[in-house]
N, C-alpha and C positions, 0 to 999 in steps of 0.2 A: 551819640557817636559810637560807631561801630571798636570792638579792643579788640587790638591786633599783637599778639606777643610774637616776638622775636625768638628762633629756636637756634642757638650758635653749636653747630656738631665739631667736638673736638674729642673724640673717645678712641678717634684711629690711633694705630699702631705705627705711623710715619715710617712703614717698612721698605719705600722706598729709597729712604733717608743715608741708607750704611751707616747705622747708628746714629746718626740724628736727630735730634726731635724738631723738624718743619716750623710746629706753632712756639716752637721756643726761641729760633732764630731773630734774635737782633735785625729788627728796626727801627730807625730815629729812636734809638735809644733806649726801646724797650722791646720783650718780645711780642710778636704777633700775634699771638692771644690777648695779649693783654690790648693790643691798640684794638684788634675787632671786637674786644668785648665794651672797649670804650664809645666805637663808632657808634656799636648798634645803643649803647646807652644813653646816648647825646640826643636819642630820635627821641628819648621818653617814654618811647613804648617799652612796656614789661618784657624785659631779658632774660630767659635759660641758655644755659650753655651744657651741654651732655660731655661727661666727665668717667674715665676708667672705671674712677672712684674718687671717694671725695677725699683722697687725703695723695693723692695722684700729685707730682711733683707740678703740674700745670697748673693747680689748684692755687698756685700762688698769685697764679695773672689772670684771672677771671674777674677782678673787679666786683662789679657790684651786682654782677651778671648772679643769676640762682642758680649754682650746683646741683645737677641730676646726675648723680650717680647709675653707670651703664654695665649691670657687673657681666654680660655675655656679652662687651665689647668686641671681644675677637672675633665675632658670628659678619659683623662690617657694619655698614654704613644701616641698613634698616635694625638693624637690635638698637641703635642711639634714635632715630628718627622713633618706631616704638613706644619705645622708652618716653623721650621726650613727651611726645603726646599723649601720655597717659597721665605725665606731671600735669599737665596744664589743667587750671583752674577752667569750672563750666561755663564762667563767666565769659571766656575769649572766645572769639566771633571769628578767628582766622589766623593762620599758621604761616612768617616768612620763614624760610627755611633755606640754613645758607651753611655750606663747609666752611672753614674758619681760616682755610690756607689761601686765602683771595685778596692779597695785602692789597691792591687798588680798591677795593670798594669803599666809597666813604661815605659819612651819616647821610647828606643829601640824595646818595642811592638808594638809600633804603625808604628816606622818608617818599620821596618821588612813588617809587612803587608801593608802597603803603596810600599814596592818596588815589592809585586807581581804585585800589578794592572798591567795588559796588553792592555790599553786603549779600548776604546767605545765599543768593540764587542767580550773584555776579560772576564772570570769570572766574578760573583760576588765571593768576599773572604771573609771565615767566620773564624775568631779565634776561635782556641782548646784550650784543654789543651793538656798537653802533652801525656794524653791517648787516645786522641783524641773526646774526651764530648764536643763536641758543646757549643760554648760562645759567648762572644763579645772579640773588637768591629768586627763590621761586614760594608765590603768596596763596596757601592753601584755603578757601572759606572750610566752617565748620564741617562743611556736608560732606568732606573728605576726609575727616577724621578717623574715621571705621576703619576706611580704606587703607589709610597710612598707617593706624592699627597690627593690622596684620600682613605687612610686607617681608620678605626675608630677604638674605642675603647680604651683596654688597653692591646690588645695585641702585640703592638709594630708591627715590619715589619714582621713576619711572612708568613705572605698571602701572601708578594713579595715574599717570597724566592722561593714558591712554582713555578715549570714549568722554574726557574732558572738554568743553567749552573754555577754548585757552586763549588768551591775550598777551602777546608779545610785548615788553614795556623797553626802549632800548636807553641804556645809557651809555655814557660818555666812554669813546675809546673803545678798551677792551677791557676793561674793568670789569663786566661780567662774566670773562671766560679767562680770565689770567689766574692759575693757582698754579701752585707751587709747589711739586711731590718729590723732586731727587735735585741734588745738590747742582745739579747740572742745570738744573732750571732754575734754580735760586741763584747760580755764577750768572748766567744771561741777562736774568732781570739786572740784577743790580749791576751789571755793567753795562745795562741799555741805561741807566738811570742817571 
């Protein structure tokens, strides 16, 4: 059976926020770091989560998830992705890759798109919604590792997608495109809720 490890990016700067910290925000009871780091746990599959630093106040709600410390955090979204995939053990066969401000996604998301992989020379799988709007997380096979390697920026993996064999997976709602970056979009949600 193909290993698929789970890459949870939490190393942003939440400067949307006006001083808030996003993945620390209270819900049911605990912050949002801590439930996405539970969700992607519950799948079974091997969990990192990309970290400031490991002694990073967020450090408290990662669970059982494996701390990858991201010390050129502030560079954005490819310095944790990087990062991440240099952690990863040789043994893993493929990369979901998901920002952690996405409070609807839940373990059955993940596992769902985890059972399309079709090993090494399978798509890459991109979570929808369920109108089909493009989201996360999104299932990298190994053979895009290099690639994710050397990205910069803040525009996350993008540029791999490009020249990709891709597979659209959609799941329920909006749960693949629902996150959460300034306070004004966290008042909405939870008062659509």
């Amino acid at each position: 059976m193909s290993k698929i490890a789970i890459l949870l990016l939490a190393a942003g700067a939440s400067a949307r926020m006006q001083g808030r910290d996003k993945l620390m925000e209270d819900i049911e009871g605990a912050p949002l770091l801590s439930l996405i780091c539970s969700r992607a746990a519950q799948t079974e599959l091997p969990c990192y989560v990309t970290l400031p630093s490991p002694t990073h106040p967020r450090s408290s709600a990662t669970g059982s998830a494996q701390v990858i410390p991201v010390p050129n955090a502030a560079e954005g979204m490819a310095a944790s992705i990087r990062t991440g995939i240099a952690a990863l053990p040789p043994t893993i066969d493929a990369v979901m890759i998901l920002p952690c401000d996405m409070p609807e996604l839940q373990t059955q998301d993940l596992l769902d798109l985890a059972a399309h992989f079709q090993g090494p020379d399978g798509p890459v799988l991109r979570a929808t919604a369920s109108d089909g709007t493009p989201g996360h997380p999104v299932l990298f096979p190994r053979r895009c590792f290099q690639a994710l390697s050397q990205i910069s920026g803040d525009q996350g993996a993008r540029a791999v997608l490009q020249g990709q064999n891709l597979q659209l997976v959609a799941l329920p709602g909006q749960r693949a495109v629902t996150d959460l970056d300034t306070p004004e979009a966290w008042a909405r949600w939870r008062a659509a809720r």
